[in-house]
C-alpha positions in Angstrom: -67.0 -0.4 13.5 -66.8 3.6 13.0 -69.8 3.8 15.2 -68.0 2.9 18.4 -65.6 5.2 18.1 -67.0 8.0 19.3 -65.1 11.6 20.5 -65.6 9.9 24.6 -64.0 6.6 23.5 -60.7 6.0 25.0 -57.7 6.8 23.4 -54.4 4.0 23.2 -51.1 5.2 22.2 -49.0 2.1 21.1 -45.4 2.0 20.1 -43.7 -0.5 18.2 -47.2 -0.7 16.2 -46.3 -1.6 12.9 -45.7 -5.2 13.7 -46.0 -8.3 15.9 -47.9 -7.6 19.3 -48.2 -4.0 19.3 -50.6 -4.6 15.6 -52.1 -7.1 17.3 -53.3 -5.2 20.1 -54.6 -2.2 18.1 -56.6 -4.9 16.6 -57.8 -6.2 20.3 -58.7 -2.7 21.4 -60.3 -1.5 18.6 -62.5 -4.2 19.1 -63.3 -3.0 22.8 -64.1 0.8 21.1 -60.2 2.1 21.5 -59.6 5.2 19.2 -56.0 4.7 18.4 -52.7 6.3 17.7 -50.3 4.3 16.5 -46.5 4.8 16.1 -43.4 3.2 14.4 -41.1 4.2 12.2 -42.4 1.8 9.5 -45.3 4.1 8.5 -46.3 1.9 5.0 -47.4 -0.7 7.7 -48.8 1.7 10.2 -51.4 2.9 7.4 -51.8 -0.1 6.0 -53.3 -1.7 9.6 -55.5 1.5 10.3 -56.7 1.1 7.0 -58.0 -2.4 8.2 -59.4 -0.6 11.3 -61.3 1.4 9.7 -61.1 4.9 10.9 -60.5 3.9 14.7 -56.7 4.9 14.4 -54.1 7.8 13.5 -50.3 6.9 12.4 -47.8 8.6 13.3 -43.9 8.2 12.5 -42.4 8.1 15.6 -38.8 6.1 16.6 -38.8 6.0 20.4 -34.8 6.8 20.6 -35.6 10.1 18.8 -37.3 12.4 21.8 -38.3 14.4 19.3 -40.3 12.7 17.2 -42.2 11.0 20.5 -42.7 15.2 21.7 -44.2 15.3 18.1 -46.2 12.4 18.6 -48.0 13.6 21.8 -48.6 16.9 20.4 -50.4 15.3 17.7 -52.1 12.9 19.7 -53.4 15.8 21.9 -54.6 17.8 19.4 -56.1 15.1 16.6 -57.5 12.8 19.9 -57.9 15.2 22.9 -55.1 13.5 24.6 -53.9 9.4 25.5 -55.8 7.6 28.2 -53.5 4.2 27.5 -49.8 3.8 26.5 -48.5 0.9 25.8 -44.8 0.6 25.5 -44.8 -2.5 23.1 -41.4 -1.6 20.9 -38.8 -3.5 21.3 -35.6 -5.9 19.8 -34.2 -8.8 21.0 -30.5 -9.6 19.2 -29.3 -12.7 21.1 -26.2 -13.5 20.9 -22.6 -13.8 22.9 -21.8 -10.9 25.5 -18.5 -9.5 23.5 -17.4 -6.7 21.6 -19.1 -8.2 18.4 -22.2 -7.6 19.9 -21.6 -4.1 21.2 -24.1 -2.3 18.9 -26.5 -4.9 19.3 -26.3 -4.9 23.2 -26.4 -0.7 22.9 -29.5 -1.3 20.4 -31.5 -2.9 22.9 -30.9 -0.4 25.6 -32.0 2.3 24.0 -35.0 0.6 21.9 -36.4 -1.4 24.9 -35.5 0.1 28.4 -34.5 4.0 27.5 -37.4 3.8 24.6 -39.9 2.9 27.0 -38.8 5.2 29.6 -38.8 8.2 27.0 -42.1 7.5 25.7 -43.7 7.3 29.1 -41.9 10.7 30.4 -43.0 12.2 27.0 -46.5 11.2 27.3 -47.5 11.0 31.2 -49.1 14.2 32.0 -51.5 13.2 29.0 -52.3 9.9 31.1 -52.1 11.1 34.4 -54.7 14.1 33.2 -57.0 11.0 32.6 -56.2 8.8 34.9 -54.6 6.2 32.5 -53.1 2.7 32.2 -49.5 2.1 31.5 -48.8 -1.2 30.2 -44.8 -2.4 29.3 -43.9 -5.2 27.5 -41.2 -7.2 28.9 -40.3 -10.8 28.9 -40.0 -13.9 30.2 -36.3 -12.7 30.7 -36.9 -10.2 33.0 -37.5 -13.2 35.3 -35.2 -15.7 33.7 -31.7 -14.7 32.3 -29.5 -17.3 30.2 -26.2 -17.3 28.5 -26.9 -15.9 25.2 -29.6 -13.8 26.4 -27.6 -11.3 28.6 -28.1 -7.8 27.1 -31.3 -8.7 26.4 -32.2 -10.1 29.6 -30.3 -6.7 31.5 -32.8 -4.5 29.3 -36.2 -6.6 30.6 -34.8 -7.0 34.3 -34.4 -3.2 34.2 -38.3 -2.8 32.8 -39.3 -5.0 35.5 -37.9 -2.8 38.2 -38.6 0.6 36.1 -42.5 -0.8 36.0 -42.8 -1.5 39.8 -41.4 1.7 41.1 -44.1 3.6 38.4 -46.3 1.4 40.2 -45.4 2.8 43.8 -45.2 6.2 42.2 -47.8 6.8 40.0 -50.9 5.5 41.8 -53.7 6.1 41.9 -53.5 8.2 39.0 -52.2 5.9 36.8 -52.1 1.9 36.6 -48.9 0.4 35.2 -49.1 -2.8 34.6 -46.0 -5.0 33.3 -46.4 -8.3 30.3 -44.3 -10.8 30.4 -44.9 -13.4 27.3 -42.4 -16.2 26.6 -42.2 -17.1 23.4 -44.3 -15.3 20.8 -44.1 -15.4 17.0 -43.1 -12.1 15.5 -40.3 -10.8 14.0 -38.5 -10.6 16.9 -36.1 -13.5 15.4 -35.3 -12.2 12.1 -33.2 -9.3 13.2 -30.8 -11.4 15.3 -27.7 -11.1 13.7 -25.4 -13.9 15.6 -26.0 -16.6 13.4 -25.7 -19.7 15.7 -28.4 -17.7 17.9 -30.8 -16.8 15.2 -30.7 -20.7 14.4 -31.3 -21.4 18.1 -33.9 -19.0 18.2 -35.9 -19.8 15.7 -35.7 -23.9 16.0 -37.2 -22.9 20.0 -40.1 -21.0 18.5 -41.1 -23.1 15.6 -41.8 -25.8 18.2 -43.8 -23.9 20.6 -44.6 -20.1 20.6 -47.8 -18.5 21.1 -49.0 -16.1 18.8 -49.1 -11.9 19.5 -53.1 -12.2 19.5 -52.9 -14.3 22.4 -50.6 -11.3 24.4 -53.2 -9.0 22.8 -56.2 -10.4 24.1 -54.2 -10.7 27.7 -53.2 -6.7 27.4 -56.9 -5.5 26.5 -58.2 -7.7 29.2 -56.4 -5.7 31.5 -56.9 -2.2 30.5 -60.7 -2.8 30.3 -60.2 -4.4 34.4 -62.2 -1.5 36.1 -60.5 1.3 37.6 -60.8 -0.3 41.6 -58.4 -3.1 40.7 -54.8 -3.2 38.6 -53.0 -6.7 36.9 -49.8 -5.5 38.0 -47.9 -7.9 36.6 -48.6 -10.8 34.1 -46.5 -13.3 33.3 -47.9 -15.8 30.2 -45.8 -18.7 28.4 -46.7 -21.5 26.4 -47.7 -24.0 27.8 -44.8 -26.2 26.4 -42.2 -23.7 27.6 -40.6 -24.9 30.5 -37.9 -21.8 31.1 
């Protein structure tokens, strides 16, 4: 695979890469010729999946509520890759559970992980992609459409990527593309962190019976970044097919 991954291949930034659908799209787009930097904060797992990718990728520690370390990522990006082309803003938790002051970390977890995470990464990185003219791509959720009790800081977090995604969209054209996923219910370990324990039971019944797998959102998110330039997939909304909501 080294051969393809020449000094004029495109370069992907993904957050949140050490696991679930941000691995699996380093996978999908080192397949398409992607040089890669990937970043998490689990960096065992980082090297252990670039080592499988066989010299397409660099790791770098990076926890997307720490500023700093994402202004340390860049820098390296820039001068080990010549700059990112692609980020895709796939970190992220989702700690279902009651909206009440027992959930008040939880709830304050997920705003800074998945909405103020994003939103840093993408201000940290953007003259990078807008000196290329590059794609953004956000992961949100099914729950950015569809809130439910249970669901609501969670749901709050994807609403607000939703509408943080379509105003980049208005903004940042031509220059860049941002394009916003929606998957329903995909098997990661988005469930085992949930710490409410009648909602990690609920949680985890619903996606033993029907979630898609994080190849099947990879293989949707390298579809669109390889779209050419004329044309964007704004938005993208994919469920299994058995999920009704």
């Amino acid at each position: 695979m080294s051969d393809q991954h020449g000094t004029n291949s495109p370069v992907a930034v993904i957050t949140g890469a050490s696991s679930g659908i941000g691995a699996a799209t380093a996978r999908a787009l080192a397949i398409h010729g992607y040089r890669l930097a990937l970043l998490a904060r689990r960096v065992d797992r980082l090297e252990d999946l670039a080592a499988e990718l066989g010299g397409s990728a660099v790791t770098i520690a990076a926890d997307v509520t720490d500023r700093d370390t994402l202004v340390a990522a860049a820098a390296r990006v820039k001068s080990d890759l010549g700059g990112a082309d692609v980020l895709i803003n796939s970190a992220g938790v989702m700690l279902l559970g009651p909206f009440d002051s027992t959930q008040r970390e939880e709830a304050r977890r997920m705003v800074e992980v998945n909405l103020l995470g994003a939103m840093t990464a993408t201000e940290v990185f953007l003259d990078q992609l807008r000196s290329g003219g590059g794609d953004l791509v956000n992961i949100s959720s099914v729950a950015g459409r569809t809130a439910r009790a249970g669901n609501a800081a969670y749901a709050a977090t994807k609403w607000g990527m939703n509408g943080w995604s379509e105003a980049l969209r208005q903004e940042l054209q031509p220059d860049i593309r941002v394009t916003v996923i929606e998957p329903g219910a995909v098997a990661t370990e988005l469930t085992d962190h949930i710490t409410d324990s009648a909602a990690k039971q609920g949680a985890e019944q619903f996606y033993a019976q029907l979630a898609i797998t994080a190849e099947d959102v990879a293989d949707v998110i390298a579809f669109a970044v390889t779209r050419p330039r004329r044309m964007t997939l704004n938005e993208i909304l994919l469920r299994p097919t058995a999920q009704t909501g």
